[in-house]
N, C-alpha and C positions, 0 to 999 in steps of 0.2 A: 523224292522224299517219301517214305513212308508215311502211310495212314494216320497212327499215332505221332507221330511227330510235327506232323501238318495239323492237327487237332491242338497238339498243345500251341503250337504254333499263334493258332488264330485264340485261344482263350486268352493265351499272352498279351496280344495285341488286343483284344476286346477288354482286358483286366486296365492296362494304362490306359485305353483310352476314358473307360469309365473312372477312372483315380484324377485324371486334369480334368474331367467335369465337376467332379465333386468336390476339387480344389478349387474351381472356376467360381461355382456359383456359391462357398463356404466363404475366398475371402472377396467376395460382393457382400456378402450378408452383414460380414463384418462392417467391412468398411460406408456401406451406405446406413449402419445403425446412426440413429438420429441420437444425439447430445444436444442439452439445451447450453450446455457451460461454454461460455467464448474466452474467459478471462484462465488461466494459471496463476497463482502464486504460489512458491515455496518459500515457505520459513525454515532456516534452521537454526536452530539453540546449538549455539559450539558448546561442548562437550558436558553435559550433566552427565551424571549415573542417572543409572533407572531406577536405583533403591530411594534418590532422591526425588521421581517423580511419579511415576505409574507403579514403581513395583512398590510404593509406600501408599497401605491401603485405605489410609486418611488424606492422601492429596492433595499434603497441609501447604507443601510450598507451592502446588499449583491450583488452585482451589477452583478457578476457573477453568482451567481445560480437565482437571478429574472430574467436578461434580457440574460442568453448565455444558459446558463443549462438547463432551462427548458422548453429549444426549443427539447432538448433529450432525453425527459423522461417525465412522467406523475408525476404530481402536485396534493395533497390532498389540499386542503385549509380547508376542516373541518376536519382534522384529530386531535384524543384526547389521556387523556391520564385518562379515567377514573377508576383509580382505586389511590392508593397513589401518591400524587404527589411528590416523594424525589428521588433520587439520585439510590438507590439501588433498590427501588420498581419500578422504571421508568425500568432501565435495567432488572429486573427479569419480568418486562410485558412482555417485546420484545423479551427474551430469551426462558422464560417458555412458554410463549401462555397463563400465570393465571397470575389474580392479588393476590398479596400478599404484608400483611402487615407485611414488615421485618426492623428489626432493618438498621439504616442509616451510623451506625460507620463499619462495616464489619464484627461483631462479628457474622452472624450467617447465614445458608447457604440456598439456598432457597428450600422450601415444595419439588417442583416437578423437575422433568429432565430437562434438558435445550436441545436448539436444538443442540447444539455443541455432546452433549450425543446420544441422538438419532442416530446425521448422523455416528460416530464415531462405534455407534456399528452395524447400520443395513447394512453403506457400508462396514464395516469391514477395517476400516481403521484406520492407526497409529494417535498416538493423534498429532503428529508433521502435518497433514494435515488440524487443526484446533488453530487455535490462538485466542485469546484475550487479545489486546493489550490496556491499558489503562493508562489515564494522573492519573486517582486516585487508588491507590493503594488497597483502601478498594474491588474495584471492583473484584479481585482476587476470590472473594466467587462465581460469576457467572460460576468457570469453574467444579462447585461441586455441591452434593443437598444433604440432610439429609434423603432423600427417602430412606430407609435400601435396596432396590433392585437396587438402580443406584448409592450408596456413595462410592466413592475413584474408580468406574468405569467409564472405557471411558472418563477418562478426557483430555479438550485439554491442549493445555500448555497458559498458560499467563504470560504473561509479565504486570505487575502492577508495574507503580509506581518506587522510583529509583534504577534500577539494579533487579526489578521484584521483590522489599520485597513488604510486605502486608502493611506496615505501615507508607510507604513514598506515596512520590505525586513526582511525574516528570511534568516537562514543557511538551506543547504541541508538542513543535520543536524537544524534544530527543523522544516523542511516532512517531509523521512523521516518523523522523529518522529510529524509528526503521521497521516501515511500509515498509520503497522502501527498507531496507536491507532485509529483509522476499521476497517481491517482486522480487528484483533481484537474491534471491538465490532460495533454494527448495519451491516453493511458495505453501503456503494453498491454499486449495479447500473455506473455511469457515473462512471467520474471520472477530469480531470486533472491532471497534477502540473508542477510548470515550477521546474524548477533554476538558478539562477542564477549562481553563481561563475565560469563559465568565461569567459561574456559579463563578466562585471564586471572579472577579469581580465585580459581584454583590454583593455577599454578604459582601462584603470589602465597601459598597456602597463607590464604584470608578465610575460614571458614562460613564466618559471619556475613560476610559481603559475599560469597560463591554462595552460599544461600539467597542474603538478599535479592543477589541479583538475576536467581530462577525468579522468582516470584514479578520481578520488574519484567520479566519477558513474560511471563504467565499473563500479567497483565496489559504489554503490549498486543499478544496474539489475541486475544479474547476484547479489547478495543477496534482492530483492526476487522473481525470478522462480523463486530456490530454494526462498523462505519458500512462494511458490502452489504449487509443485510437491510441496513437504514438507505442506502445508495442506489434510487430505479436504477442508475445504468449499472450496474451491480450485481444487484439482488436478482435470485436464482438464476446466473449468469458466472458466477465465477466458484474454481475449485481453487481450495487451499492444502496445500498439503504443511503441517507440521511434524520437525524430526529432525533428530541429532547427527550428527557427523559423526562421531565417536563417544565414547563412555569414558569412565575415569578408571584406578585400579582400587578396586575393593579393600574394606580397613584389613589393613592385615597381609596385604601382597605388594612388597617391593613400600613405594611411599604412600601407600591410601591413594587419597582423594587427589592428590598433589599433581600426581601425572599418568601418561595414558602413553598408548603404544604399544602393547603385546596382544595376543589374544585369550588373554584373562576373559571371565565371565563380563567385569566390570567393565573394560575396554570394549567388549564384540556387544554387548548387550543393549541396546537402546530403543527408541520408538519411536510411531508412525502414529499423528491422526489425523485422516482424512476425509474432508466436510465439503462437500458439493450439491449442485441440483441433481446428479445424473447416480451421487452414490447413496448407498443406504444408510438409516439414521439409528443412534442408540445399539450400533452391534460392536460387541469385542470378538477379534478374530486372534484368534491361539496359534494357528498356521507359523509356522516360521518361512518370512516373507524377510529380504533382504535390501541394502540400497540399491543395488544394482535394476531392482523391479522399480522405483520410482520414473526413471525415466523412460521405460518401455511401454509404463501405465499410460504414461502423459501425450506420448506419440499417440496410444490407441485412440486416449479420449481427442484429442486435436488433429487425428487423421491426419498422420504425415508418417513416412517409414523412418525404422531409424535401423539399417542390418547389424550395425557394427555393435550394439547392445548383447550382450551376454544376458540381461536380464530376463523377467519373465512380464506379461501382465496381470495384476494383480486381479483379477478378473472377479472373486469373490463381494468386492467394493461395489460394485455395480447394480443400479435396482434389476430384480427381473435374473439376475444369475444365481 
């Protein structure tokens, strides 16, 4: 072997070997970073627009998470939801970290693992430490995946719908319900919640009640994050994430307010706010940040991998970045 070729030879080898050090001791740094939050909750509000809640500069129907809440937590105002805009591909963004297009009636279960899967099996915990608790019952499919390596494994328990069948809907008020009872007894580490009235009222074009019924969630979220804040075993211990599955369609495109499902502004358009011990307080972030990033965030903060996520970590959330 020539001179020059033996030289590049050996910087070759000296260049990787320094690149898996600096990978070595990069994801230690990450992964031993100290989190004081043990608890997850996600909420999500089925389907408002955004003109109806952050992109309306008076924040009349949300009064409490524009002008009280988001003094505690960091604000997306471009956050999307670009991939299907329906019901079940909205929660399969935010669960799987992929968009996929899946049937909207519940008939079929999603492509990849969801995060509830992942934590379940890498912290090795019981599926009782992970719920999903929802107002529509088809939701039931997110606690599964047709992956032949992760199907009928590590599932959590959900609660969908009335008495947890697959094929009813329950009110808003008996999923609460069922929420501070979970809360006040063996409480989960991970859990979701999916509210449903506002989406229903829309599509009922009920104007008056798809309004009323932001504001009865506005004021469920902002109840709920008093009870953790009021709650020692709680407080500065759990993050909440709030945000929508989808948007609606804008006055003037196809039926308004009525229905959703293309990639209209109003359909992709929606929002993110997130309130923890571990993120920072009173920031709006402009960034266009997407559902896919929700559960890639939630692995980092709960140290558990999740590969099969497309997403990203939202990393700007965090104190100290």
């Amino acid at each position: 072997m020539q001179p020059n070729s033996m030289l590049m030879k050996n910087r070759f080898q000296l260049n990787y070997i320094f690149a898996l050090f600096l990978a070595f001791f990069s994801s230690k740094s990450v992964y031993s970073q100290e989190f004081k939050s043990e608890y997850t909750i996600i909420v999500v509000i089925d389907g408002p627009r955004y003109t109806e809640t952050f992109g309306d500069s008076t924040c009349k129907y949300i009064p409490n998470m524009g002008k009280s809440l988001v003094k505690e937590g960091v604000l997306y105002t471009n956050f999307r939801n670009n991939g299907p805009t329906f019901t079940i591909s909205g929660h399969t963004a935010m669960t799987t970290g992929v968009y996929q297009s899946i049937s909207n009636a519940g008939k079929k279960l999603p492509d990849n693992p969801s995060i509830f899967q992942y934590y379940i099996k890498e912290k090795n915990r019981d599926k009782s430490d992970v719920y999903v608790v929802a107002s529509k019952g088809k939701l039931e499919v997110l606690g599964n995946t047709s992956d032949k390596d992760w199907w009928n494994c590590y599932m959590p328990i959900t609660y969908c719908g009335v008495n947890g069948q697959s094929t009813e809907y329950a009110g808003d008020l008996q999923t609460t319900n069922k929420v501070y009872e979970l809360l006040n007894g063996k409480t989960p580490h991970l859990m979701l919640v999916n509210l449903l009235a506002v989406d229903s009222y829309g599509h009922a074009n009920n104007w008056d009640q798809y309004l009323a019924s932001l504001q009865k969630c506005d004021t469920i979220v902002y109840n709920l994050w008093q009870y953790i804040q009021g709650n020692p075993k709680f407080k500065d211990k759990t993050t909440l994430f709030i945000t929508n599955d989808h948007g609606r369609h804008l006055d003037g495109h196809k039926d308004g307010f009525v229905n959703h499902g293309d990639k209209c502004e109003g359909c992709t358009h929606i929002s993110l706010l997130a309130m923890g011990p571990d993120f920072k307080k009173g920031v709006v972030v402009t960034k266009e940040r997407e559902l896919i990033d929700i559960s890639k965030t939630i692995a980092f903060l709960m140290k558990f991998n999740m590969p099969s996520s497309k997403g990203e970590v939202m990393d700007e959330l965090f104190i100290g970045k």
